[in-house]
Backbone as JSON Lines, residues from 0, in Angstrom:
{"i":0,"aa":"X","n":[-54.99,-59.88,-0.48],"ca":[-56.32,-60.25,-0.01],"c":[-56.22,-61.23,1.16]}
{"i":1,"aa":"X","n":[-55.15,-62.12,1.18],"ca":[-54.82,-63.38,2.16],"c":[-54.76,-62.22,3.27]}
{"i":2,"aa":"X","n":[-53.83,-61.04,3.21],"ca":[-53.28,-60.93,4.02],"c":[-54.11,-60.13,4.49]}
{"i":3,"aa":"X","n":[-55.08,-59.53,4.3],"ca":[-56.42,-58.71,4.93],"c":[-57.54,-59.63,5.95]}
{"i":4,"aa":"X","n":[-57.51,-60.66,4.99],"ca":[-58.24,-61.76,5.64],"c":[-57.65,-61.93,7.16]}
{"i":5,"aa":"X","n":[-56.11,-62.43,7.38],"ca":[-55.32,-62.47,8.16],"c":[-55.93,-61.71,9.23]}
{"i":6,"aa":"X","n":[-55.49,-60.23,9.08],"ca":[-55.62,-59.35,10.26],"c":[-56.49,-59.0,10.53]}
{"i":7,"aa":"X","n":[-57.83,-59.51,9.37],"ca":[-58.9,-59.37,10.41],"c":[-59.4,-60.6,11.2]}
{"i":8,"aa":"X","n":[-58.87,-61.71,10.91],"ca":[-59.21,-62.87,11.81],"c":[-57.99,-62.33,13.11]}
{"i":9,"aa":"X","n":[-57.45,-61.99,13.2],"ca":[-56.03,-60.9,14.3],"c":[-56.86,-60.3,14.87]}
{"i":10,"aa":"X","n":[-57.2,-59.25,14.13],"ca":[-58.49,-58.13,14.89],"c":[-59.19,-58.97,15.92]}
{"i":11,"aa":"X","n":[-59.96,-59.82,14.88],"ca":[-60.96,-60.65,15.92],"c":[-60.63,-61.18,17.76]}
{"i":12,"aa":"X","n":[-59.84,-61.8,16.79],"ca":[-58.61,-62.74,18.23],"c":[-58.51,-61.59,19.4]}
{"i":13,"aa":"X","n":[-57.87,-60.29,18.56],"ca":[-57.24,-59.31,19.7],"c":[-58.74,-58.84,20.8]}
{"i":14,"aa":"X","n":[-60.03,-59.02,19.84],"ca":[-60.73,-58.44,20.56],"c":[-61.46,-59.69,21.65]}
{"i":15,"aa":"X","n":[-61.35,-60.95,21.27],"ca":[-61.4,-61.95,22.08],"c":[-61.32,-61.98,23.19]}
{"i":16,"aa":"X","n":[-59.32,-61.66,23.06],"ca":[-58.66,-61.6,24.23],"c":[-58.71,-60.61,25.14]}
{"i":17,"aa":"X","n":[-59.29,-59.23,24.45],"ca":[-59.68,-58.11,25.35],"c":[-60.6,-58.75,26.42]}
{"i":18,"aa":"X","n":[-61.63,-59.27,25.56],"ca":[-62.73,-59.49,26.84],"c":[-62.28,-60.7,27.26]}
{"i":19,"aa":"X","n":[-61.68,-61.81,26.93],"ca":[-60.94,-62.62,28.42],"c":[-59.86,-61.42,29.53]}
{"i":20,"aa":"X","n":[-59.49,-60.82,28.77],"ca":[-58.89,-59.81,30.26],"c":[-59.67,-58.76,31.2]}
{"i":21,"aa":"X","n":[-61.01,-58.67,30.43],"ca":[-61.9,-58.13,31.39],"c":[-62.67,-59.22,31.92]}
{"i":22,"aa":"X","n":[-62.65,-60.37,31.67],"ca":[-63.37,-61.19,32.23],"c":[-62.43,-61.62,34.02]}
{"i":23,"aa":"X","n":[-61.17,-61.95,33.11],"ca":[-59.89,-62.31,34.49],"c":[-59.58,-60.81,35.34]}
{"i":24,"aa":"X","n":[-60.07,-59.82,35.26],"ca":[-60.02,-58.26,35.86],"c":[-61.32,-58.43,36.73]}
{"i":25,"aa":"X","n":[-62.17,-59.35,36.55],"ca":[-63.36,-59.24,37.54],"c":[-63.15,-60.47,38.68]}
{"i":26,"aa":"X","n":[-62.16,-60.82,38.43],"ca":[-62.12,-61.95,39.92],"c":[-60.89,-61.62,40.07]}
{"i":27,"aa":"X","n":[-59.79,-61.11,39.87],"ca":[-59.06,-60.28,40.26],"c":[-59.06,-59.68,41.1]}
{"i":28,"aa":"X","n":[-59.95,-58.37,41.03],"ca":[-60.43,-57.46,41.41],"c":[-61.02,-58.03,42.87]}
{"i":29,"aa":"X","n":[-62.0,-58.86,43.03],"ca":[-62.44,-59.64,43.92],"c":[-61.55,-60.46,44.76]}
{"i":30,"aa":"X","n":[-60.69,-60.53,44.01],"ca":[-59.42,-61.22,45.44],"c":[-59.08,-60.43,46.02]}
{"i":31,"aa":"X","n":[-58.7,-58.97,45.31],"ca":[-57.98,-58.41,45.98],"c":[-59.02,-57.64,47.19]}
{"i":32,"aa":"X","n":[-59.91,-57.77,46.9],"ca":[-61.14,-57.13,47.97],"c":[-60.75,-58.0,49.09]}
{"i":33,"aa":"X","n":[-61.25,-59.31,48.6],"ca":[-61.02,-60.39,50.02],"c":[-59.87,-60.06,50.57]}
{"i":34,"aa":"X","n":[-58.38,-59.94,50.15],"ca":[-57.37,-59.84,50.97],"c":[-57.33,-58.37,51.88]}
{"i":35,"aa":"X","n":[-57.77,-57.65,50.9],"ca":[-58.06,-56.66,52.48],"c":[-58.9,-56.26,52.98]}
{"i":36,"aa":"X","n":[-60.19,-57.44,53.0],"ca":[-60.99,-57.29,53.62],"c":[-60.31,-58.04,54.97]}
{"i":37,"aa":"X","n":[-59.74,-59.07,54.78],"ca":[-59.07,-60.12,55.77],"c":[-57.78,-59.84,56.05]}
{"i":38,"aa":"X","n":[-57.58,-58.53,55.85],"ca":[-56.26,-57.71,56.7],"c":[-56.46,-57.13,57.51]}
{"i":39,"aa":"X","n":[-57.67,-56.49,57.08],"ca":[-58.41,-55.11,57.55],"c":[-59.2,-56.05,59.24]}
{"i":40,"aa":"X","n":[-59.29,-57.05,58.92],"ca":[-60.07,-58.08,60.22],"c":[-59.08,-58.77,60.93]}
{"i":41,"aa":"X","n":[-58.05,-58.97,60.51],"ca":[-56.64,-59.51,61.23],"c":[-56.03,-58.55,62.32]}
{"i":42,"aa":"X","n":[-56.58,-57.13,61.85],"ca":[-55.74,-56.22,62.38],"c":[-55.7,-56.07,64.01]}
């Protein structure tokens, strides 16, 4: 029973961290725009 408890407080966590990596995938994403937007203008 401990150990059900466990993996679903795990579960939880894992799904946490999903959406902190879609959260850090949206300014990411946005840098990488800026850099070639400001390559693409260097040129």
């Amino acid at each position: 029973m401990d150990y059900g408890l466990w993996t679903m407080d795990y579960g939880l966590w894992t799904m946490d961290y999903g959406l902190w990596t879609m959260d850090y995938g949206l300014p990411t994403t946005d840098y990488r725009l800026k850099n070639l937007n400001e390559h693409y203008c260097n040129l």
